[in-house]
PDB file with SEQRES, HELIX, SHEET and CRYST1 records, atoms N, CA, C and O in Angstrom:
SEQRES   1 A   61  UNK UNK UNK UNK UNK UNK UNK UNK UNK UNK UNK UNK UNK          
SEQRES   2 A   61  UNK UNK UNK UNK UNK UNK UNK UNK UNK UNK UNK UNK UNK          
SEQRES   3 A   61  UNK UNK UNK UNK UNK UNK UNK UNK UNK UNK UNK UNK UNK          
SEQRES   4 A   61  UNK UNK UNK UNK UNK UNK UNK UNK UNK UNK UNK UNK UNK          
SEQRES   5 A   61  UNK UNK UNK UNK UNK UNK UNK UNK UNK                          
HELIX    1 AA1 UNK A    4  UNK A    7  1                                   4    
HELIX    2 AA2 UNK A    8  UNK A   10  5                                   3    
HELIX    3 AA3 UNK A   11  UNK A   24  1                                  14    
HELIX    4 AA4 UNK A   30  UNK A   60  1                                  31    
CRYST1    1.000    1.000    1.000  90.00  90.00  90.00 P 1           1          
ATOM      1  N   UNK A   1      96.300  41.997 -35.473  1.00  0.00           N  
ATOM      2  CA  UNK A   1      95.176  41.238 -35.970  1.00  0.00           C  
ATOM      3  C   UNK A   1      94.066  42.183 -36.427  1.00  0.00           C  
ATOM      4  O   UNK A   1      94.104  43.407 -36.296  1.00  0.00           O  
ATOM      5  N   UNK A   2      93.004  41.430 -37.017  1.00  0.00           N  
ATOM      6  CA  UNK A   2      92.312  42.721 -37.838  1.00  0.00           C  
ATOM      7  C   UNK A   2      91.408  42.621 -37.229  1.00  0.00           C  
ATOM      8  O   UNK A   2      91.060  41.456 -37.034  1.00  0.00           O  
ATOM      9  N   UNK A   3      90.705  43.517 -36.721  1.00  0.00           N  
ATOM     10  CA  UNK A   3      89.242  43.251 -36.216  1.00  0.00           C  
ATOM     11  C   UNK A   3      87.914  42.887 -37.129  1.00  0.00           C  
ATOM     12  O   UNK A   3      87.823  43.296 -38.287  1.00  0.00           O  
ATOM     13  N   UNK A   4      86.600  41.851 -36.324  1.00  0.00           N  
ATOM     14  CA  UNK A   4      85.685  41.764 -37.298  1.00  0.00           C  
ATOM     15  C   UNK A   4      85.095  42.844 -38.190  1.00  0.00           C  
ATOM     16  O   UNK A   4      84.699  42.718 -39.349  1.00  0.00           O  
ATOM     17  N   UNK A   5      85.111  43.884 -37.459  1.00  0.00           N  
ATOM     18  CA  UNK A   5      84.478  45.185 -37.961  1.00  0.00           C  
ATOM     19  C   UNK A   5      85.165  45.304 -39.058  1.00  0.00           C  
ATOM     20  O   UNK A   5      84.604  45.283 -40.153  1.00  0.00           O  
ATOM     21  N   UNK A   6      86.323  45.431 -38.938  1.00  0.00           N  
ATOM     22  CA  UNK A   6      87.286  45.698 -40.140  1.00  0.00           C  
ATOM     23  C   UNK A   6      86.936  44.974 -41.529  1.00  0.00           C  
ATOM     24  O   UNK A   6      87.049  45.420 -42.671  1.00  0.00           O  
ATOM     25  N   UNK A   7      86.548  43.912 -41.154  1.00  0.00           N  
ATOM     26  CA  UNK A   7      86.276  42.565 -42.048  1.00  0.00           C  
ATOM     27  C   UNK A   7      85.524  43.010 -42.946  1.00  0.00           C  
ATOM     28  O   UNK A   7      85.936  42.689 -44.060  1.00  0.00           O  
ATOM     29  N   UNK A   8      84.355  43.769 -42.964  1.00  0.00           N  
ATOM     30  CA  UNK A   8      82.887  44.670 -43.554  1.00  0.00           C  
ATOM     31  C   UNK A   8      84.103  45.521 -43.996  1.00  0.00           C  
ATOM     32  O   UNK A   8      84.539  44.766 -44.865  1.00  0.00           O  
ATOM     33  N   UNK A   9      84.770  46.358 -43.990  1.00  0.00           N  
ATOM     34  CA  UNK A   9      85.029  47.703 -44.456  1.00  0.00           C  
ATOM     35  C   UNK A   9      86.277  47.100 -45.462  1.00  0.00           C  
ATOM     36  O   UNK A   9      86.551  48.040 -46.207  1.00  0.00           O  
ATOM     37  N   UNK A  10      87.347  45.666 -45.877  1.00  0.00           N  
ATOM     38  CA  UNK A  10      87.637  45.188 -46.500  1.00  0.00           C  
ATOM     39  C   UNK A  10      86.611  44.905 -47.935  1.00  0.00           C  
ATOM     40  O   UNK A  10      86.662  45.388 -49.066  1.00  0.00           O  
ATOM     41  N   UNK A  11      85.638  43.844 -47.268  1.00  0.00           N  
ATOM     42  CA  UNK A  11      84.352  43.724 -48.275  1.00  0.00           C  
ATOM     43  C   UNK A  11      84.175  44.463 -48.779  1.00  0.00           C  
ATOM     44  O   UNK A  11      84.412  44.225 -49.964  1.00  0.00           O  
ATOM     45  N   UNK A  12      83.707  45.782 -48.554  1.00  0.00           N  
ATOM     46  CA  UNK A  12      83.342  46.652 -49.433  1.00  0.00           C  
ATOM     47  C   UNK A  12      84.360  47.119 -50.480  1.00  0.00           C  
ATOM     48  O   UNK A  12      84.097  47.367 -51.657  1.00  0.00           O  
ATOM     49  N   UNK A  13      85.496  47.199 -49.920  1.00  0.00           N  
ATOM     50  CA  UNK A  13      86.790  47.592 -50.973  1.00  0.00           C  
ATOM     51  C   UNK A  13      86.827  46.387 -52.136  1.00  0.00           C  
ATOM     52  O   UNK A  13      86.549  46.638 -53.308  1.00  0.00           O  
ATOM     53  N   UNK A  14      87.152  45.225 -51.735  1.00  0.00           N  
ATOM     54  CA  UNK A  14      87.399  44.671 -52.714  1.00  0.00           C  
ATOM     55  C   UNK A  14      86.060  44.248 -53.504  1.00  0.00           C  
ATOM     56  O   UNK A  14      86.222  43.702 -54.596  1.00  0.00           O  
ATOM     57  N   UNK A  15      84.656  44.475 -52.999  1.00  0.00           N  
ATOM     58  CA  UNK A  15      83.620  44.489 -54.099  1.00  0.00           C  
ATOM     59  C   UNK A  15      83.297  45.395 -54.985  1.00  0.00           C  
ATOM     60  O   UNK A  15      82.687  45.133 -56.022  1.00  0.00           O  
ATOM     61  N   UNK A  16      83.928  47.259 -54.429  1.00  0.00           N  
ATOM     62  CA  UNK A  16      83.827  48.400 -55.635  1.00  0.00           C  
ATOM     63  C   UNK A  16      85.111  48.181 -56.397  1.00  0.00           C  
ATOM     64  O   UNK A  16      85.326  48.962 -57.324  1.00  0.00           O  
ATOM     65  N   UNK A  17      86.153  47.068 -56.101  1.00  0.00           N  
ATOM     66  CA  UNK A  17      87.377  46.933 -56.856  1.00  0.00           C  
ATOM     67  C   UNK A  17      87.183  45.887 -58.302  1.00  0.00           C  
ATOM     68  O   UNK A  17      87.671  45.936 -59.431  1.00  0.00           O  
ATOM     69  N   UNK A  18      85.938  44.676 -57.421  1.00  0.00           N  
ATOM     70  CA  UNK A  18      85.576  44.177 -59.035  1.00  0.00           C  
ATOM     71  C   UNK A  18      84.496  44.511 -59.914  1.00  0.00           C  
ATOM     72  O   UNK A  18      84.461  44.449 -61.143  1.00  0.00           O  
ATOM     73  N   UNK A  19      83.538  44.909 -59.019  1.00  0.00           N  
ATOM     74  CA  UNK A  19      82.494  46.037 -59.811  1.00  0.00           C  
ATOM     75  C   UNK A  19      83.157  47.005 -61.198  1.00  0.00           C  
ATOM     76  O   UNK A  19      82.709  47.188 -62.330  1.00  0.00           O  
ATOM     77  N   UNK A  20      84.613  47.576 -60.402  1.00  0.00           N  
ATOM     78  CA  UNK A  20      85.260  48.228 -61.506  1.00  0.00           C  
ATOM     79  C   UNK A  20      85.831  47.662 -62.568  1.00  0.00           C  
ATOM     80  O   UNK A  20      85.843  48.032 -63.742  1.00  0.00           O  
ATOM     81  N   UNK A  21      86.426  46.489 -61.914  1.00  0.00           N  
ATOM     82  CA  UNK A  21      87.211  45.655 -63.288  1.00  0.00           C  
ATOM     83  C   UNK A  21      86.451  45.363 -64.295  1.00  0.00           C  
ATOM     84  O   UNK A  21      86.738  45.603 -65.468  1.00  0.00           O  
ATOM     85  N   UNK A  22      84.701  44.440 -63.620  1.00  0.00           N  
ATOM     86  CA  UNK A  22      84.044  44.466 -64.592  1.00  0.00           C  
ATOM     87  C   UNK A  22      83.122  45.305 -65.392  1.00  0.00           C  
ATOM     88  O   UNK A  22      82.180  44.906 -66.077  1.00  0.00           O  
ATOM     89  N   UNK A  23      83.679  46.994 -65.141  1.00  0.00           N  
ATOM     90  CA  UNK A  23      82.804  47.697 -65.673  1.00  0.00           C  
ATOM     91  C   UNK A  23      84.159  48.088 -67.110  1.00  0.00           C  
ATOM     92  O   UNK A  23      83.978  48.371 -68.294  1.00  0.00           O  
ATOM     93  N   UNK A  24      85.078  47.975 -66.535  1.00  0.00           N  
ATOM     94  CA  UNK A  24      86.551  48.293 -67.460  1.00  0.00           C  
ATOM     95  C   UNK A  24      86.716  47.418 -68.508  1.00  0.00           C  
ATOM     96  O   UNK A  24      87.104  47.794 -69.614  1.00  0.00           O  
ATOM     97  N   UNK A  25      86.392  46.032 -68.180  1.00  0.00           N  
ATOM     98  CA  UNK A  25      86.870  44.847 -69.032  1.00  0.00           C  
ATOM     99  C   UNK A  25      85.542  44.709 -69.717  1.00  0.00           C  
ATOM    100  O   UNK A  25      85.596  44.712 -70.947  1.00  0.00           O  
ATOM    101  N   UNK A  26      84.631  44.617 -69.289  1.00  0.00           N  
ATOM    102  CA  UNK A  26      83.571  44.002 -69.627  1.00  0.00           C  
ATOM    103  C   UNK A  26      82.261  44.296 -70.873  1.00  0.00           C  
ATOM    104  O   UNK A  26      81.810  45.371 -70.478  1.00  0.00           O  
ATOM    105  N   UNK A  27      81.749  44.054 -71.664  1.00  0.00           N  
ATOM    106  CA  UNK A  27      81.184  43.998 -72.719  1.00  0.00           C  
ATOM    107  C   UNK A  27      79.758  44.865 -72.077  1.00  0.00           C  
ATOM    108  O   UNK A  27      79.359  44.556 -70.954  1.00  0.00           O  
ATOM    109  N   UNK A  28      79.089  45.887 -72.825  1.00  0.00           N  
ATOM    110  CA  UNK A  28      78.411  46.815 -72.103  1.00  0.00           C  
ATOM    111  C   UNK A  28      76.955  45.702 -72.216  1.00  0.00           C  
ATOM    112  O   UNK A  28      76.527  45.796 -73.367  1.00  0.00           O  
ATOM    113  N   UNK A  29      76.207  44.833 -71.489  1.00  0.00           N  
ATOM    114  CA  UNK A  29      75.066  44.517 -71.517  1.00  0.00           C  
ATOM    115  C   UNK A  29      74.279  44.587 -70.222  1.00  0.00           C  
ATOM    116  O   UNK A  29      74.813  45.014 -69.198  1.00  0.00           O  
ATOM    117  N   UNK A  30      72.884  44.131 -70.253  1.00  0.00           N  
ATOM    118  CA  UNK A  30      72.343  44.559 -69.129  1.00  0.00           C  
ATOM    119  C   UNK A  30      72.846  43.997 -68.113  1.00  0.00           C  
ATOM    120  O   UNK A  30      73.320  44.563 -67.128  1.00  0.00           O  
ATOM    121  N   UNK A  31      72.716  42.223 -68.425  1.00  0.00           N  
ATOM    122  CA  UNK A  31      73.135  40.888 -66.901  1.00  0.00           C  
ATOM    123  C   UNK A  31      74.538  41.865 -66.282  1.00  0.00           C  
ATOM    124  O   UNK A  31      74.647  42.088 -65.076  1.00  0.00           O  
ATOM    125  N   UNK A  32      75.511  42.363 -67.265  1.00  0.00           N  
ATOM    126  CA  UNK A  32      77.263  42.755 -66.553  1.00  0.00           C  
ATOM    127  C   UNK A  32      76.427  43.753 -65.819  1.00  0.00           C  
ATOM    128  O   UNK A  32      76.681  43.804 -64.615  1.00  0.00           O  
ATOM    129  N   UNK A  33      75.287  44.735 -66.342  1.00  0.00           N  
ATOM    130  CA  UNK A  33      75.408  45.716 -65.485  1.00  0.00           C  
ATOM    131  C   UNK A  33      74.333  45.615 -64.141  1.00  0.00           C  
ATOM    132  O   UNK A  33      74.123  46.464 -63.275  1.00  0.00           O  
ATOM    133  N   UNK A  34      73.792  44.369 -64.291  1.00  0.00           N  
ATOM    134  CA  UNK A  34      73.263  44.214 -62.664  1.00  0.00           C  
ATOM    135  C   UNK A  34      74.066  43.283 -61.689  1.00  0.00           C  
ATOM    136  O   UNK A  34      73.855  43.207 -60.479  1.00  0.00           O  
ATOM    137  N   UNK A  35      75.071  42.549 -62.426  1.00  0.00           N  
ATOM    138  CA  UNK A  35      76.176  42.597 -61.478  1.00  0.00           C  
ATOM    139  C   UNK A  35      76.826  43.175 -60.651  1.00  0.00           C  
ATOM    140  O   UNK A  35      77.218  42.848 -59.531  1.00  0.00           O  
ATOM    141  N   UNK A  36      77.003  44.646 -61.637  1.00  0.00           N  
ATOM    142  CA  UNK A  36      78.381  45.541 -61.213  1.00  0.00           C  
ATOM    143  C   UNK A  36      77.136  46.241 -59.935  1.00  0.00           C  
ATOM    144  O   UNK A  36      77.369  46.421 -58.740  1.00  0.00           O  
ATOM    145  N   UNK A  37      75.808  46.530 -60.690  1.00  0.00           N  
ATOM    146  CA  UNK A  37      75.109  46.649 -58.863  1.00  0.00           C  
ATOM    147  C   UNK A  37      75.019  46.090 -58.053  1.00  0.00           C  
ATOM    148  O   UNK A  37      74.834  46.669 -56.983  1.00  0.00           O  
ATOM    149  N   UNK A  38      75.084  44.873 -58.084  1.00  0.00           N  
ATOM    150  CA  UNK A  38      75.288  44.116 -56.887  1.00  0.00           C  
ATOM    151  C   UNK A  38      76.136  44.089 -55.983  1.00  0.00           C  
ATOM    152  O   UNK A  38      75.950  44.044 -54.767  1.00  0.00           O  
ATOM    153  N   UNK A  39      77.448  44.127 -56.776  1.00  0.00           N  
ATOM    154  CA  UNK A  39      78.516  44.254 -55.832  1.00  0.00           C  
ATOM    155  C   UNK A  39      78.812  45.733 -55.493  1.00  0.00           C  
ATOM    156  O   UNK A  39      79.854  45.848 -54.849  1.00  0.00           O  
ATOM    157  N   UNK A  40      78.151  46.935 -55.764  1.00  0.00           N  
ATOM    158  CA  UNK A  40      78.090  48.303 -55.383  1.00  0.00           C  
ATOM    159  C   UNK A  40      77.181  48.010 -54.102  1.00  0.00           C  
ATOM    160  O   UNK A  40      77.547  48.489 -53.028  1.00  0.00           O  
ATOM    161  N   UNK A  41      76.327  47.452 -54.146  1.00  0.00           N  
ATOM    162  CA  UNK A  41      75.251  47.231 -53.346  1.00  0.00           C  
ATOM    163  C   UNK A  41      75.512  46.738 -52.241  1.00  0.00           C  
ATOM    164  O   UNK A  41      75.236  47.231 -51.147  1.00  0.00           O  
ATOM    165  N   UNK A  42      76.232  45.421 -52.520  1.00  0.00           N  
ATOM    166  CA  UNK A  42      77.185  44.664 -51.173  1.00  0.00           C  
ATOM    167  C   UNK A  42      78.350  45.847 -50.615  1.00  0.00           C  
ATOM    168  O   UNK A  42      78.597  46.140 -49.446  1.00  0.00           O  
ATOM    169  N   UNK A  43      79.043  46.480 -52.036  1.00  0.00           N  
ATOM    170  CA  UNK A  43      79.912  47.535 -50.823  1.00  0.00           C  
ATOM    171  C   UNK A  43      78.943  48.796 -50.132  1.00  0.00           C  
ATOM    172  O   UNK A  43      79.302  49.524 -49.207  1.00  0.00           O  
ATOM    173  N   UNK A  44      78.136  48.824 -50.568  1.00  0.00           N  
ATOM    174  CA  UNK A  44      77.409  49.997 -49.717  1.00  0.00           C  
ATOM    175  C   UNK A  44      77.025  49.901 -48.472  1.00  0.00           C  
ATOM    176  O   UNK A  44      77.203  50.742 -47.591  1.00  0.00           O  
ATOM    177  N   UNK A  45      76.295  48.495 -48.347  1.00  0.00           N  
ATOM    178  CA  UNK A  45      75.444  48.149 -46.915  1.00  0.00           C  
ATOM    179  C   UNK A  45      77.247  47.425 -45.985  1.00  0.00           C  
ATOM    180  O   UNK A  45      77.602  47.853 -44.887  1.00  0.00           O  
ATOM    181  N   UNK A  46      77.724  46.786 -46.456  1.00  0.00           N  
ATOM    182  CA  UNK A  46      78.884  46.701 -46.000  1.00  0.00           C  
ATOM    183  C   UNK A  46      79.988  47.455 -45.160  1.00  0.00           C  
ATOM    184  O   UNK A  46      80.629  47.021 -44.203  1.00  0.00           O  
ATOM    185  N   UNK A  47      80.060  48.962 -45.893  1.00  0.00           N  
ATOM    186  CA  UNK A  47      80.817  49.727 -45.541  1.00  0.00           C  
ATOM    187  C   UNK A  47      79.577  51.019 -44.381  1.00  0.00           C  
ATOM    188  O   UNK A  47      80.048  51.798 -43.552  1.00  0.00           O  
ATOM    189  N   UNK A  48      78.150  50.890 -44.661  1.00  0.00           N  
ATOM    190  CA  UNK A  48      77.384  51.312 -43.531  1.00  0.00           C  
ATOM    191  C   UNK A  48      77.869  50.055 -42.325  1.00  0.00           C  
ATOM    192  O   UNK A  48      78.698  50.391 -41.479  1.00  0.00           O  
ATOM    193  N   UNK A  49      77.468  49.033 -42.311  1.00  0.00           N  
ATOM    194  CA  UNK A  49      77.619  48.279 -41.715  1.00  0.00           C  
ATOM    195  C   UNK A  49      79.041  48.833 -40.474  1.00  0.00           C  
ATOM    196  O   UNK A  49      79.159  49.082 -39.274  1.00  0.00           O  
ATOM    197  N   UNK A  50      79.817  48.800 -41.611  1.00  0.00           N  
ATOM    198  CA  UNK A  50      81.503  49.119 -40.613  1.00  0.00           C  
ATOM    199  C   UNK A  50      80.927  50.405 -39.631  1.00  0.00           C  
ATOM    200  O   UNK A  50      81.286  50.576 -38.465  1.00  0.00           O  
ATOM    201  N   UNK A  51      79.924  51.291 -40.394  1.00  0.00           N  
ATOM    202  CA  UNK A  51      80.641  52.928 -39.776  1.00  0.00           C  
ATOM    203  C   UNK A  51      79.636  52.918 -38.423  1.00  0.00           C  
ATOM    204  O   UNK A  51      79.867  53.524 -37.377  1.00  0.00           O  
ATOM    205  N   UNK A  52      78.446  52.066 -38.711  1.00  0.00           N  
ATOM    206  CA  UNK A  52      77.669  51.763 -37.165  1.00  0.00           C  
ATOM    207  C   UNK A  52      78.238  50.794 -36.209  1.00  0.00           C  
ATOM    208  O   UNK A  52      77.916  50.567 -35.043  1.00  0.00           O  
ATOM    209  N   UNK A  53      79.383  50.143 -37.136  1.00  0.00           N  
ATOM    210  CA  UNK A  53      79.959  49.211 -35.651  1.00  0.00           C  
ATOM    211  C   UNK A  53      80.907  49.831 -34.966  1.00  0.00           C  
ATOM    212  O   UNK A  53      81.118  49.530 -33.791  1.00  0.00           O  
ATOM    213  N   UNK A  54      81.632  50.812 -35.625  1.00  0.00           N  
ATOM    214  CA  UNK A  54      82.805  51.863 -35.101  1.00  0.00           C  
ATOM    215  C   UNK A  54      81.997  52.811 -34.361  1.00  0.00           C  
ATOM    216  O   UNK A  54      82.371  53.249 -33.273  1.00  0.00           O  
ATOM    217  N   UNK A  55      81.057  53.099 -34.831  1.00  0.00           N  
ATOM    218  CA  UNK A  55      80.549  54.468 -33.979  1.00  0.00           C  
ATOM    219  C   UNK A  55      79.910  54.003 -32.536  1.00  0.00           C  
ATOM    220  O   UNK A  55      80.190  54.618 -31.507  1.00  0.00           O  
ATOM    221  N   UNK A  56      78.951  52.768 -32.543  1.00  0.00           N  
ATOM    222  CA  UNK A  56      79.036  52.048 -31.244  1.00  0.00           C  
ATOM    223  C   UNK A  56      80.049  51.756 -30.536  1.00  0.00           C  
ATOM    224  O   UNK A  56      80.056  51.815 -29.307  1.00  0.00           O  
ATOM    225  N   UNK A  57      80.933  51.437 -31.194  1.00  0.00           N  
ATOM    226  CA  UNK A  57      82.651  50.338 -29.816  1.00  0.00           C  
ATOM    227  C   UNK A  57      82.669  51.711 -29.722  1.00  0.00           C  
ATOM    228  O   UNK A  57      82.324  51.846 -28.548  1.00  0.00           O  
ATOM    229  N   UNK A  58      82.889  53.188 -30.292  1.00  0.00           N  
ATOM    230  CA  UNK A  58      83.417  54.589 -29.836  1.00  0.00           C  
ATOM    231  C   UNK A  58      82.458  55.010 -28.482  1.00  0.00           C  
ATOM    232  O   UNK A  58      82.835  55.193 -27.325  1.00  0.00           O  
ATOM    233  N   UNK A  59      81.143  55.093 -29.027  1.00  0.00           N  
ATOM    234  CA  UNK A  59      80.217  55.241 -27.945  1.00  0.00           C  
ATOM    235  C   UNK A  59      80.308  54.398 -26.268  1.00  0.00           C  
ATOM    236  O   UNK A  59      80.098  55.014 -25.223  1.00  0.00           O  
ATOM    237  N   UNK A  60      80.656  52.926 -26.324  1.00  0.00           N  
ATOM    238  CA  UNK A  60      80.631  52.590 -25.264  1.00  0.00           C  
ATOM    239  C   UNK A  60      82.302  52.786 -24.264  1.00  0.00           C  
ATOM    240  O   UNK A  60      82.640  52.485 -23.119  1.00  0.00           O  
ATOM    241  N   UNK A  61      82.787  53.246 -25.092  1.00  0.00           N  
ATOM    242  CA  UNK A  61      84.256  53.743 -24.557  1.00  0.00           C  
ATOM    243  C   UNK A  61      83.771  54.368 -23.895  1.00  0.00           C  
ATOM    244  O   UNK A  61      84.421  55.084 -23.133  1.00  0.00           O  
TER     245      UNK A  61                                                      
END                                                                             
């Protein structure tokens, strides 16, 4: 089973995965390109998110 933590460090993958599609597919204007930050943005705090919940469950071991 996957853990919640895990759940955040998924998110982030598959949000720099469509960030990319729509930077690949997509027509160069401003709205596509504050999208594609957004979802950089969601994988960023996302994948912090994961590395402070791993480094705590490590810590209380």
């Amino acid at each position: 089973m996957v853990k919640k933590s895990e759940n955040l460090l998924a998110l982030g993958m598959v949000c720099l995965i469509i960030a990319l599609l729509f930077d690949m597919f997509g027509n160069s204007n401003i709205i596509l390109d504050m999208v594609i930050l957004l979802f950089i943005g969601i994988a960023l705090f996302s994948n912090a998110g994961y590395l402070v919940k791993a480094t705590s469950e490590k810590k209380k071991k």
